[in-house]
N, C-alpha and C positions, 0 to 999 in steps of 0.2 A: 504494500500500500504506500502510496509516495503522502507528502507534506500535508497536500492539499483533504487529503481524507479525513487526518489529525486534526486539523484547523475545523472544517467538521463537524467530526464528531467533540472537539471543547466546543463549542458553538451550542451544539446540541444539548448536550448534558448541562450545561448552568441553566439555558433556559427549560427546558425540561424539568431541573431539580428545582426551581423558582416556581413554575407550575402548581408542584406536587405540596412543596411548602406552606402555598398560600391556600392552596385548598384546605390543609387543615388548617391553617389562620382564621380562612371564612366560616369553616364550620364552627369554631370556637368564639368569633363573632355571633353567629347566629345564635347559637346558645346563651351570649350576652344579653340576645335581642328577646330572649324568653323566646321564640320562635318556635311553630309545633314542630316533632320529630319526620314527617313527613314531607318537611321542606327542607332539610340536609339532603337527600339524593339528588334535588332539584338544582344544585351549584351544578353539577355535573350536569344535568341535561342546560341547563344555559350556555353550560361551557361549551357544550355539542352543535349545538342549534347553529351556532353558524357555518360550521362543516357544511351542512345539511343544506340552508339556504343559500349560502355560495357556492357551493359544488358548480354551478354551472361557471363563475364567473374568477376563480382561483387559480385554476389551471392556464387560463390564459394571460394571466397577471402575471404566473409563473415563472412563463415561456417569454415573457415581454420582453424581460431585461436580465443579465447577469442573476444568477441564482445566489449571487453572495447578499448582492444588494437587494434582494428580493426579503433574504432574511433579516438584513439588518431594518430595512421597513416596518416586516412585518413583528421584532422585540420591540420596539421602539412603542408598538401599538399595545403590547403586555402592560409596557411599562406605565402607559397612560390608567389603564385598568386598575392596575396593583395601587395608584396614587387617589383615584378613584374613594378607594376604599377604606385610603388614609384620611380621607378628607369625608368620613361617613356617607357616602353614597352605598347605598343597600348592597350587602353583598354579592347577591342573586344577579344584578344588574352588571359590577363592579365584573365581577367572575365572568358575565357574560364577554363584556369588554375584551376582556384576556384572550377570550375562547375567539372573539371575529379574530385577533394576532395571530390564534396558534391555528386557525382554519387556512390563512394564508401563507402559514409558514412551512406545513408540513407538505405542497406536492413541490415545493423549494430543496426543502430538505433529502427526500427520496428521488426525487425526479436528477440533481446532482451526480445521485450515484451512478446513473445510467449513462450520464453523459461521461461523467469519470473514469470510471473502470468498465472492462469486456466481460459481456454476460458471465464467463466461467467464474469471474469473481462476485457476482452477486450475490450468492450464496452466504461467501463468508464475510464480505461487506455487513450483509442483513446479520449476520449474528453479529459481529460486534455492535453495530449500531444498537439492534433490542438489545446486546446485553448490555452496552453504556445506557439507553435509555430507561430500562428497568432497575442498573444500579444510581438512576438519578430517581426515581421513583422513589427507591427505598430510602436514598440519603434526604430524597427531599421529603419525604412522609413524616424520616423520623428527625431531618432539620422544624420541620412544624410544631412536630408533637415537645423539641426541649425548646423550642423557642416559646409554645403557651406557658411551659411547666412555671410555677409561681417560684422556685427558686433561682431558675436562670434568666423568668423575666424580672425579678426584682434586681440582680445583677446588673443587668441592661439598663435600669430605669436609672439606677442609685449612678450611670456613667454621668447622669444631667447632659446627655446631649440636645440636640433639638429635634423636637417633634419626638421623643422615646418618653413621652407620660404614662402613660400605660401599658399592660400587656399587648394589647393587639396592635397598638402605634409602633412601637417596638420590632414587634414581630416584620411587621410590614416595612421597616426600614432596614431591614437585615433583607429580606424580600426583596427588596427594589433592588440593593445594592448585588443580589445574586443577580438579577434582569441586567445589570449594565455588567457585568462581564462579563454575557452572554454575547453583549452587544460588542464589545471590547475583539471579542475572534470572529464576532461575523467578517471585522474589515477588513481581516485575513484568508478569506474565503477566496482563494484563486479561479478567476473568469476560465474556464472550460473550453472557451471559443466556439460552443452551443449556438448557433443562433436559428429561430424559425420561422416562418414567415411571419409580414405583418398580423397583427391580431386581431381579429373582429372585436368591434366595440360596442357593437347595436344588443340590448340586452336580451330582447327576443329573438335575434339570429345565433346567438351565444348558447339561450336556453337548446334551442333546434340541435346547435353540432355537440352540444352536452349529451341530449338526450340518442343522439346517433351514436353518439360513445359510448354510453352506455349498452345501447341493444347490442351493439358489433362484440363486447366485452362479454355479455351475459350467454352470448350467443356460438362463443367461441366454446368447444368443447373440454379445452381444458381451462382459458379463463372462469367461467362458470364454478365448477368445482372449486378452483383456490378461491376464487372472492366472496362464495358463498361459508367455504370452511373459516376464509378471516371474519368475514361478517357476523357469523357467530361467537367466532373468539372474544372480538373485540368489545361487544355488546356483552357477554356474559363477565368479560374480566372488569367492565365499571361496576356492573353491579356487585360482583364479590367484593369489592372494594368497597361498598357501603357495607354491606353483610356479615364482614368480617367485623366490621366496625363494634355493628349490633349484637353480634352473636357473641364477640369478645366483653360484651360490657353483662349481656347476659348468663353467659355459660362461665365464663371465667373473673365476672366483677372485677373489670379493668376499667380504669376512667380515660378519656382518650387520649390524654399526652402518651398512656402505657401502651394503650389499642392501637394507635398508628404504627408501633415497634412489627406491629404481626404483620400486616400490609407490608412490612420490612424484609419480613418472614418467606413469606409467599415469592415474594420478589427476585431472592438470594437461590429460590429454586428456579426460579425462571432463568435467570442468567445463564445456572450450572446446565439448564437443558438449552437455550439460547448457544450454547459455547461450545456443546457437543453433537451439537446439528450441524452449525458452521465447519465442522471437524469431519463428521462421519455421514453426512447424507447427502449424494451428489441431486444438481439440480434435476436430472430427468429422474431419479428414487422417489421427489417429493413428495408423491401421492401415497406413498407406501408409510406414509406417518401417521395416515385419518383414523386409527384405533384407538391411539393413545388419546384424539379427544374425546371418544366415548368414556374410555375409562376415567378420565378426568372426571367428567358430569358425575360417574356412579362412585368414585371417590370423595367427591364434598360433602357426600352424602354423609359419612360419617364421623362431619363434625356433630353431627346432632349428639349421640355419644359422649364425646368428650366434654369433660366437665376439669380437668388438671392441664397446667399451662407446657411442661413437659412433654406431654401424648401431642399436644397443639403443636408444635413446634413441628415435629418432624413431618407428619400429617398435608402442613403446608408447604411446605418445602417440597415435598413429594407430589402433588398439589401444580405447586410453581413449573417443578420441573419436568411433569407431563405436557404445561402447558407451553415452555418455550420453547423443547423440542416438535411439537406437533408445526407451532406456528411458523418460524422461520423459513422450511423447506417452503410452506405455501403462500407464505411474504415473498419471497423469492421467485418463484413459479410467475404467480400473479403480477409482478413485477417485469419478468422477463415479456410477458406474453402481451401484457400492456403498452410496454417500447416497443414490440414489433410490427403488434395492430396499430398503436395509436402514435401520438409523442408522451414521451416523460411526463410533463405537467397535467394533461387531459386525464392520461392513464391513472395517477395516482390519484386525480381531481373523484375521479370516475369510485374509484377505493373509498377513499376517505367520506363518502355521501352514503355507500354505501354500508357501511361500518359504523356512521354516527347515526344512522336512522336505526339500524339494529342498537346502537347505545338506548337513542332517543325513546326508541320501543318498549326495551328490556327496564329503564330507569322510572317511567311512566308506572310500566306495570308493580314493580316494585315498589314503588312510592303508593300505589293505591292500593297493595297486601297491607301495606305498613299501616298505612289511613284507617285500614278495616280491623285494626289490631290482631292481627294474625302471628299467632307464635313463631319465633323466629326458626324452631325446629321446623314446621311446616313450612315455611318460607323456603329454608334450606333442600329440604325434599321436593318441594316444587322443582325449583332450580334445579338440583341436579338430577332429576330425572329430564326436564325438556333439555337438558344441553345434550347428554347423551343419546336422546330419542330422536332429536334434529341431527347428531351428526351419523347414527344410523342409516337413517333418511340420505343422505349425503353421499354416503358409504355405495346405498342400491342404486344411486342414480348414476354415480359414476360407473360400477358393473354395467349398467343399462348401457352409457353410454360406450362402453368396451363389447357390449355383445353385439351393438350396431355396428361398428365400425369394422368388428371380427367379420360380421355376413355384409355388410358391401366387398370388403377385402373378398373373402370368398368368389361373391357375385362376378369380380374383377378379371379373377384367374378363371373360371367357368367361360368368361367372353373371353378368354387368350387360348 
């Protein structure tokens, strides 16, 4: 991997851990705000929403200009969010802010690799990247959780800087200050010499080749399978990430500076499958990983069980690292098969719309279990039964699509 990757991936990982940081900031506001427990899942789905509604118009913002500069735009726009929040503008809204930054930064961020390095590397490009991205999750989950704690914010406050009066003021100036040197390696981001045609700008012409991209994506035989297997992924790992929250506060009476440590947890398994995918699964294998997410789903299941923080530990991590080896190979796949149909920016535009309405879906529904005060054991049994039952599902369609492709082939050599 030359310079240009490194630069990168720090780029990535501060604003990434800054993300994950102020999420539990916000939740910990919210909880100031006396706010009901059904509106902590809902920072995440605001944070999503813009994915969702720019999907059409992201990808070609993307493509427009250097993808260095693309991302240093698009922290810049975190960073207005995170201040937002400093300045008590409602969390929900504040978060959202961050979330329109990180919808524009991420087919930047992916779309780079493709221009950077040759398909054989995409593989292990994708594992390091989720593993730096996952080990910025967990840094940054459990930078949130000692930044609330009352004894490292009292620490902070007793510095008399400016604007540090409180916990959460605090907290969010430690936050911002991770956003700018985020910002600090975007400027390091070397031009590719990528360039692609001029861009449509008309916002209904945009929606039309959005939505072309998508059918052409959905439609591709093996497209279809990896963006359906990440759309799931991606959708069921926000919601564990509230779940773990609740289930850790319920099965193990952890308060959340403690409970974001497990989100840590989960995390450190992901990496280790994240690391040995990049290692041991070549790109055309990728499909040969879709097991491991069924087991996954029928795995969560028994947190319900655990009640000792010991049993938890391992549990998750085995958890994690189901799920970064399944994902990588078909981040990768979908990736490859994306630049080839599409370009870079569209391709990932195409992913990430995808993947944040499966969030937007999955976090919906959970927040309306939560509404209905539905025990978190059955919450958990829900969950992991449909994760495993969809990727099932997944499993026979792709067979389906290999018994087709087995009789035309057939059909082929009968006319020779």
């Amino acid at each position: 991997m030359n310079r240009g990757f490194y630069n990168i991936m720090a780029a990535e990982f501060f604003s990434s851990l800054a993300d994950n940081a102020l999420l539990i900031t916000a939740i910990f506001l919210l909880k100031e705000l006396h706010a009901p427990a059904w509106m902590t899942p809902l920072l995440k789905l605001f944070f999503v929403l813009s994915y969702v509604m720019l999907a059409a118009f992201v990808g070609p913002f993307s493509d427009s200009m250097p993808k260095g500069k693309v991302m240093f735009i698009t922290n810049l726009v975190k960073i207005i969010g995170c201040s937002m929040m400093f300045f008590c503008v409602h969390p929900l809204l504040a978060y959202g802010i961050v979330g329109f930054g990180a919808a524009a930064y991420s087919p930047a961020k992916y779309g780079i690799l493709t221009e950077l390095l040759p398909p054989e590397k995409l593989v292990a490009a994708n594992g390091w990247i989720e593993g730096l991205t996952v080990t910025s999750i967990i840094l940054g989950t459990v930078l949130g959780g000692i930044l609330i704690n009352a004894k490292i914010s009292a620490l902070l406050i007793s510095l008399n800087l400016p604007g540090m009066g409180t916990t959460g003021s605090a907290a969010l100036c430690v936050v911002g200050f991770v956003y700018l040197l985020a910002a600090f390696f975007n400027l390091f981001i070397p031009d590719t010499g990528a360039r692609y045609e001029k861009q449509e700008r008309n916002p209904l012409k945009l929606i039309v080749v959005f939505s072309s991209a998508c059918v052409t994506l959905w439609k591709d035989k093996l497209g279809q399978i990896s963006l359906a297997v990440t759309t799931l992924f991606w959708g069921a790992g926000a919601t564990l990430q509230f779940l773990i929250l609740k289930w850790a506060e319920s099965h193990l009476g952890l308060q959340l500076d403690k409970a974001a440590f497990l989100q840590g947890i989960v995390a450190l398994g992901v990496i280790a499958g994240a690391v040995s995918a990049a290692r041991f699964v070549k790109l055309k294998k990728a499909l040969s990983v879709m097991p491991l997410g069924m087991a996954m789903g029928l795995l969560v299941m028994l947190m319900t069980v655990i009640y000792n923080i010991w049993l938890a530990y391992p549990l998750l991590v085995l958890v994690g690292g189901l799920s970064g080896f399944f994902v990588v190979p078909m981040n990768a796949l979908l990736q490859h098969r994306g630049h080839v149909l599409l370009s870079a920016g569209h391709s990932i535009a195409v992913q990430n719309f995808n993947e944040n309405l499966s969030i937007l879906s999955m976090l919906v529904l959970y927040a309306a279990m939560i509404s209905l005060n539905l025990s978190v054991n059955a919450v958990i049994v829900i969950f992991g039964l449909f994760v495993a039952s969809m990727m099932l599902l997944v499993m026979r369609w792709h067979a389906a699509n290999q018994r087709i492709k087995d009789s035309l082939a057939l059909i082929g050599e009968h006319k020779h």
